[in-house]
N, C-alpha and C positions, 0 to 999 in steps of 0.2 A: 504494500500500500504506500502509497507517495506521501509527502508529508501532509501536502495541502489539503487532500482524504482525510486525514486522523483529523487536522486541524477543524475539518466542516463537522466530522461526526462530533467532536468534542465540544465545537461551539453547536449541535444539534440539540445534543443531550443537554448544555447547557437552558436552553431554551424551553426542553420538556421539564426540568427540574424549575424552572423561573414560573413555566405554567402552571406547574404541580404545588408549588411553594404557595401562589395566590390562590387557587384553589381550596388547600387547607386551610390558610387564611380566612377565607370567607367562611369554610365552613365553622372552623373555631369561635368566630364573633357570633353564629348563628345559634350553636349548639352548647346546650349547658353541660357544665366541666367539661371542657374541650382543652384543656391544656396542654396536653400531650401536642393536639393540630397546631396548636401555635407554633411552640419548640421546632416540629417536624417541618412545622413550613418557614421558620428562621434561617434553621440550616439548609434549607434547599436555596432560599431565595442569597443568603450568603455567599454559595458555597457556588452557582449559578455564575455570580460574578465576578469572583474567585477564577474560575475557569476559564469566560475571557478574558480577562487579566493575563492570565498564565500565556496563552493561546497570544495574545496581543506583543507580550514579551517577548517571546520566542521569536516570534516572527522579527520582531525589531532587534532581534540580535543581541539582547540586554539580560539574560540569563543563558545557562547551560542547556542545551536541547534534549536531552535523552532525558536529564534530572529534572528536568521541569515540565517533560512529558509525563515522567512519575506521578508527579506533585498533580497534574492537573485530574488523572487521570485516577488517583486517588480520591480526590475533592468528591466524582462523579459516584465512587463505587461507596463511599465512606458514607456522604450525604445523601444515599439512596437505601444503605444499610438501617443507618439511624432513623432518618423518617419514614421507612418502610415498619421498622419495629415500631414505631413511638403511633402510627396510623393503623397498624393492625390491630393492638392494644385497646384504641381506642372502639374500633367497629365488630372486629372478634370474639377479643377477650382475652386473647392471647400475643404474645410475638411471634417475630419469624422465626428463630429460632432463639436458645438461652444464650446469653450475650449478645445477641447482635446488636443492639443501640449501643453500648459501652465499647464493643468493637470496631464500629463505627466510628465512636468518639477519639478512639484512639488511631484510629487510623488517618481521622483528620489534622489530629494535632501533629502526626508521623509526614504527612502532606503538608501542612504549614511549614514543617523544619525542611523537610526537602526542598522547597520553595526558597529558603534562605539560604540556604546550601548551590539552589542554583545560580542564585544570584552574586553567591562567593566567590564561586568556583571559575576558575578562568575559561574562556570561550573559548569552543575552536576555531580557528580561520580557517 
């Protein structure tokens, strides 16, 4: 896959997490103790433009390419972990699985550091 490929799906999914993140939003304001939707939709709508960011960077040449491929590419699976479990929770009664929001959590905080890593790390010419 070319770069400019990753880069569209990346900023794709971005956009379905931006959709997904307002979505739980409304529904949160809607629905009584909805808290879990709020959280679930903070970090999508964050973690959204997190992603272009990343996506914007790379392209501009201003972080490390592979590592902040990582990093975005984390944001996506992490922010989709945790507000996948924090929305199950709420309509189920259950999670996706045991840990997955806390694995998610961490995984984004593992993605934030990569991010700054990428931006440490010297570039290739």
């Amino acid at each position: 896959m070319t770069r400019s490929g990753l880069f569209r799906i990346l900023i794709i999914l971005a956009g379905v997490m931006g959709t997904d993140g307002v979505i739980l939003a409304a529904a949160s304001a809607h629905q009584p103790d909805a808290t879990r939707l709020a959280s679930a939709s903070s970090m999508l709508l964050f973690h959204a433009t997190a992603v272009i960011g990343v996506v914007a960077l790379i392209e501009r040449g201003v972080i490390h390419l592979q590592i902040g491929l990582a990093a975005a590419v984390g944001f996506v699976i992490a922010a989709a972990l945790f507000a996948g479990d924090l929305t199950m929770r709420q309509y189920a009664g259950h999670g996706l699985f045991p840990m997955a929001a806390p694995t998610g959590g961490t995984l984004l905080i593992v993605s934030w550091l990569a991010l700054a890593v990428a931006a440490a790390w010297p570039r290739r010419v």
